[in-house]
C-alpha positions as CSV (number, residue, x, y, z in Angstrom):
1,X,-28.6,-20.6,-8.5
2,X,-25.3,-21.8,-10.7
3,X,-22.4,-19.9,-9.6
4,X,-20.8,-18.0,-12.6
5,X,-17.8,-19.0,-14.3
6,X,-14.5,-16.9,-12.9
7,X,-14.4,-14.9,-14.9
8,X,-17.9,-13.5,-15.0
9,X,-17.9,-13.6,-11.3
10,X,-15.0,-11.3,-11.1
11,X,-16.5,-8.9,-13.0
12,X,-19.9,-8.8,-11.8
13,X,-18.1,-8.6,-8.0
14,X,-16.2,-5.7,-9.2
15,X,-19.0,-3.9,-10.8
16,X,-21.0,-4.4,-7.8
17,X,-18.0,-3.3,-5.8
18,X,-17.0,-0.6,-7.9
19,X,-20.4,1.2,-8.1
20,X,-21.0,0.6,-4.6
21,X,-17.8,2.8,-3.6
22,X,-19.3,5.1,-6.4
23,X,-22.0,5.6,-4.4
24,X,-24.6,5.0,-7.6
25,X,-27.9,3.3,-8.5
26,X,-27.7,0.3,-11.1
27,X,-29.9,2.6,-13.2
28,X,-27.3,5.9,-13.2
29,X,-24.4,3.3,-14.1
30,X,-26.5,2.0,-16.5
31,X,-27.2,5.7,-18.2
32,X,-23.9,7.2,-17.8
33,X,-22.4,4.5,-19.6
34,X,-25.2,4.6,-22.0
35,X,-26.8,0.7,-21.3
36,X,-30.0,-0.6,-21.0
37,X,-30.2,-1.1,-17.1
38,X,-31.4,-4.7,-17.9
39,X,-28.0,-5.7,-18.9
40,X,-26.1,-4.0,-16.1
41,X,-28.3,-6.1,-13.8
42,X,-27.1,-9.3,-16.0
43,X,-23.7,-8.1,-15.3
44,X,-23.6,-7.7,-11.9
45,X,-24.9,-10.7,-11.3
46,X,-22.6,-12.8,-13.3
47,X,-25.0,-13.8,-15.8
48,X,-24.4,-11.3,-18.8
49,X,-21.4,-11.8,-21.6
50,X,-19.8,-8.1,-21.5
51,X,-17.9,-6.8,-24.4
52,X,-14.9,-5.4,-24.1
53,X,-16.7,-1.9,-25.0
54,X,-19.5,-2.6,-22.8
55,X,-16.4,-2.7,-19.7
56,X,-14.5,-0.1,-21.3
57,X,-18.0,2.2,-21.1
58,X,-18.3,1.1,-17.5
59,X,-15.1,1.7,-16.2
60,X,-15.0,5.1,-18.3
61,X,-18.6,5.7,-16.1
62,X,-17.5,4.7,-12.7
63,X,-14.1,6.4,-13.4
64,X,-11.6,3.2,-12.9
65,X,-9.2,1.4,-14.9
66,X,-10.3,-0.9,-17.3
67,X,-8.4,-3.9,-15.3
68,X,-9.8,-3.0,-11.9
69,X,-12.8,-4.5,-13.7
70,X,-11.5,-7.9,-15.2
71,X,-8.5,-8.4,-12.5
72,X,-9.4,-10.5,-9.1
73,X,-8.9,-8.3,-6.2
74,X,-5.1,-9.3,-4.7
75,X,-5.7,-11.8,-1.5
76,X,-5.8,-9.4,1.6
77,X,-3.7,-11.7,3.2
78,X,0.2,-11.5,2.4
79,X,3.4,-12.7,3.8
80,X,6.9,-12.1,4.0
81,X,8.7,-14.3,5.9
82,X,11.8,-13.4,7.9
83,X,15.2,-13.0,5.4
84,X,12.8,-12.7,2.7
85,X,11.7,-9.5,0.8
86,X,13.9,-6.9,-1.2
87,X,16.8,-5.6,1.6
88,X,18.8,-2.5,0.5
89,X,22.3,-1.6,2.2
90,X,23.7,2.0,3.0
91,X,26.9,2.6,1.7
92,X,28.1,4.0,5.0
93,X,26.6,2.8,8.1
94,X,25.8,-1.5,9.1
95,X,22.1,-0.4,8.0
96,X,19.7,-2.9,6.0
97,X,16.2,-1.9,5.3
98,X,13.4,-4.3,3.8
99,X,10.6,-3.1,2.1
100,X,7.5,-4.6,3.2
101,X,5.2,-2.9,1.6
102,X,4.1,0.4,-0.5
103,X,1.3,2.1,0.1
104,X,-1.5,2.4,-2.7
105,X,-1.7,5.7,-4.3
106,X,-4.0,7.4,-1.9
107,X,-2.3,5.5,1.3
108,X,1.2,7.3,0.4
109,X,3.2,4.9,3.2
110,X,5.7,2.5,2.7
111,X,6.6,0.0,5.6
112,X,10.2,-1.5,6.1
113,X,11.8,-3.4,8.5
114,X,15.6,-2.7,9.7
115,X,18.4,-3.8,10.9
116,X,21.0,-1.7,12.2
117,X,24.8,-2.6,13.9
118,X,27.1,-0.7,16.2
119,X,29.3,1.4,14.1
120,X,28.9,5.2,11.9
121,X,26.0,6.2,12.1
122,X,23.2,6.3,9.2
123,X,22.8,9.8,7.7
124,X,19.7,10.0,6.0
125,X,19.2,13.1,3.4
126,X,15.7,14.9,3.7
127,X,12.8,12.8,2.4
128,X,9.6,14.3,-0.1
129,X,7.8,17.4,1.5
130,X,5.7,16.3,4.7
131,X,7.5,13.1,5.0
132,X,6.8,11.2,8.3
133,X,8.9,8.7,9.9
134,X,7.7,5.9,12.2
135,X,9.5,3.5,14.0
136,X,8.5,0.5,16.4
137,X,12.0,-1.1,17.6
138,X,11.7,-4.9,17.5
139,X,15.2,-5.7,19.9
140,X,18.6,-3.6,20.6
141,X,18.7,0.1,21.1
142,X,19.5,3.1,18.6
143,X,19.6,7.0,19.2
144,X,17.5,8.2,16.1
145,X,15.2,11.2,14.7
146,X,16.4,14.7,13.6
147,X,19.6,15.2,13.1
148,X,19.8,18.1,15.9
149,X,17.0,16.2,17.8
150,X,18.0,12.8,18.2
151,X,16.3,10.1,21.5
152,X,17.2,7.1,22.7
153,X,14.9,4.2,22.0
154,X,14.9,0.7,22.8
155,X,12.5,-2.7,22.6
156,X,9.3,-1.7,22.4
157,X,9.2,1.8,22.0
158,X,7.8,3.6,19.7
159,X,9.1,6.9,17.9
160,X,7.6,9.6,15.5
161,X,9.6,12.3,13.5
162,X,9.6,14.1,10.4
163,X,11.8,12.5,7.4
164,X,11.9,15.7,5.4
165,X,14.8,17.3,7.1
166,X,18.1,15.3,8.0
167,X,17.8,12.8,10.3
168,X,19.9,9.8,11.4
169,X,20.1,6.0,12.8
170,X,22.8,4.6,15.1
171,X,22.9,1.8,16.7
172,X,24.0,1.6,20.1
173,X,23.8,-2.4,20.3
174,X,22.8,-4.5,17.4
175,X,18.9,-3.3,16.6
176,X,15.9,-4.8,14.7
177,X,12.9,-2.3,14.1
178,X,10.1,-1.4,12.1
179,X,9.6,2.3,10.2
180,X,6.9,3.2,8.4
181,X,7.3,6.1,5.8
182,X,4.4,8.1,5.9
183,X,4.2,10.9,2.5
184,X,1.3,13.4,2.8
């Protein structure tokens, strides 16, 4: 069998996907978006010529976004190298963060790495409702968590605590870690 052109083949994989996580036949697709189950089949398997309306009706019947049906899927595979990414400074503390990563809307978690000097502490303000901080420190040592709650960690461990009430960072040598920012 010919393999289809790209972009037939991103469609049909997406259909297939798309119903699949769905969990519906090729013949319920094919009524609830009001085709003839014929050319759904031809769809998925990269051999039809959709219309826009005919991907509009199906992503209306699966309940997606149009693009999730004409867009490749992004690589799983992605890499920041060190000193790269988007690094934000506090105004008040030695503190850089780089995001790493947001999380997709039903994930809610973001994922940051940090660097943190000897010096005033970070004071961090209350984060979203149900907020959970996450930490893995790389190298160095810091005191951290709730503001009346703080521990001492260093390389290695691993500490859990929640962002939606005032918390801090402070370094007590020069400190590398990971946090992930967990939103329920």
């Amino acid at each position: 069998m010919q393999e289809p052109a790209p972009p037939l083949a991103v469609i049909a994989a997406a259909l297939r996907r798309e119903r699949e996580r769905a969990g519906i036949s090729l013949a319920e697709l094919a009524r609830r978006a009001g085709l003839a189950k014929s050319t759904l089949s031809q769809l998925e398997s990269g051999t039809g010529n959709p219309s826009i309306e005919t991907l509009w009706a199906l992503g209306v019947a699966l309940g997606v976004p149009f693009s999730r049906l004409v867009e490749p899927p992004p690589s799983p595979v992605r890499v920041i190298r060190a000193g790269e990414g988007t690094s934000l400074r506090a105004d008040r503390a030695e503190f850089v963060a780089t995001l790493l990563a947001t999380g997709a809307p039903h994930t809610r978690r973001d994922i940051y790495t940090f660097q943190l000097e000897p010096g005033d502490p970070r004071e961090a303000e209350p984060h979203i409702p149900g907020s959970v901080e996450h930490i893995v420190v790389a190298s160095g040592r810091m005191r951290t968590g709730p503001a009346d709650e703080t521990v001492e960690v260093g390389p290695g461990d691993y500490v859990t605590f929640p962002g939606d009430v005032p918390h801090r960072y402070e370094a007590l040598e020069p400190t590398w870690a990971v946090l992930i920012m967990e939103h329920r």
